[in-house]
N, C-alpha and C positions, 0 to 999 in steps of 0.2 A: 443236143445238150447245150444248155444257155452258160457262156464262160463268168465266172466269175472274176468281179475286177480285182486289180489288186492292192492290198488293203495297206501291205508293207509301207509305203511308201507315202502313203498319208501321217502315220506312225516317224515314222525315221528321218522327215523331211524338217530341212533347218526353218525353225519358227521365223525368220523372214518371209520363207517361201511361202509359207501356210496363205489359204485365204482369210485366215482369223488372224487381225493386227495382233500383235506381242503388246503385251503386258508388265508395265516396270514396277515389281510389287513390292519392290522400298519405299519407306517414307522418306518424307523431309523432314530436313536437320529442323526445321524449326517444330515440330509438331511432336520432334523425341526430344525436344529441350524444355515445350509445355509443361508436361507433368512434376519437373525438379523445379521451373519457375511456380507454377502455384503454389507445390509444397513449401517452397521458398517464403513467399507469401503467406500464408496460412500460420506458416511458424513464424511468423513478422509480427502478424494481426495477433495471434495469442500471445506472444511477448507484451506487447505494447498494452492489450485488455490487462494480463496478468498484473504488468507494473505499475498502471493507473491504479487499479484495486487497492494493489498494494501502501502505493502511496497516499490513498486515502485511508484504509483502515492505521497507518502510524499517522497522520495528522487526529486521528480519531482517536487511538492512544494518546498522543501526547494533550489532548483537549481534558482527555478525563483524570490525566497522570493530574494537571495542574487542579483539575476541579477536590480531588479527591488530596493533593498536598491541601489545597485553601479550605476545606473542610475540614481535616485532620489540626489544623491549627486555631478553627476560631470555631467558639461555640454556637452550636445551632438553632439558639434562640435568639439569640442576641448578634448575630455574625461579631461579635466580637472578638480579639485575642484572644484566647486560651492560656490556662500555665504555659505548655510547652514552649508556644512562640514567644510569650513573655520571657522565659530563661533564657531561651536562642537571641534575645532582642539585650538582652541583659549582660548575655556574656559578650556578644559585639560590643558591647558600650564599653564594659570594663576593658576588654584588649584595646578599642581604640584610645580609652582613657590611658593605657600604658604606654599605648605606642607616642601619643601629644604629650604626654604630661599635663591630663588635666583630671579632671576626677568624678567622681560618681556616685549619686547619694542615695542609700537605699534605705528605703522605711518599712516597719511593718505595722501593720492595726491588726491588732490583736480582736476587736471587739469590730468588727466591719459591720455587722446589723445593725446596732447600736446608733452607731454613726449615720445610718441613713434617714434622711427628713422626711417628715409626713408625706411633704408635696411628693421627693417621690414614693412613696408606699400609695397615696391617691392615686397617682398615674400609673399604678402599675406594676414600675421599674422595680 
C-alpha cells in the first residue's frame, strides 16, 4: 500500500512558511482617498459650469430688462419719448424746480396736426 502524504500541514502551516509568498491585500491610503478626490473635483467643475451659466443667463436678463424699460418708454416708430417718459421727465423737472426754486413752463397744443408744416407732411414726419 502506497502512504499517503500528509495534507494537514500544508493547510495549517503559517503563511510565512508556505512555498507561496503572502499576499498584503490592503490598499493604499492614496488609492482609498482617489475616489472622494475626484468626487471632489467633479463637484468643483459642476459648481464652476453651473455659476458661469448662471452668471450669463442674469447678464442676459438684465440686457433685455433694459431693452424692454427703453422700448416700453419711446415709441416704436419714431424711438422717440413716449407720454410715459414724458410725465416721468416732467414730474423730475417739477420736484427739481421745487427743490431750486426755479420753475417750469408747461404748454399745451391743443390743434398739434394743424401745426405741422408741409415740409414735414412731404418728408414723411
Amino acid at each position: 500500500m502506497i502512504p499517503f502524504p500528509d495534507l494537514s500541514r500544508l493547510f495549517t502551516a503559517d503563511l510565512q512558511e508556505q512555498a507561496f509568498p503572502a499576499y498584503d491585500l490592503r490598499l493604499p491610503a492614496a488609492v482609498l482617498v482617489m475616489p472622494s478626490w475626484i468626487g471632489s473635483l467633479s463637484l468643483l467643475t459642476m459648481l464652476l459650469v453651473s455659476s458661469t451659466l448662471e452668471a450669463r443667463m442674469r447678464a442676459s436678463l438684465r440686457r433685455t430688462k433694459g431693452e424692454l424699460q427703453k422700448r416700453s418708454a419711446t415709441d416704436a416708430l419714431t424711438d422717440l419719448p413716449n407720454r410715459m417718459m414724458f410725465e416721468g421727465a416732467l414730474a423730475d423737472a417739477v420736484r427739481h424746480a421745487d427743490e431750486t426754486g426755479r420753475r417750469v413752463m408747461e404748454f399745451h397744443e391743443s390743434r398739434f396736426a394743424d401745426s405741422r408744416s408741409p415740409v414735414h407732411l412731404a418728408a414723411g414726419a
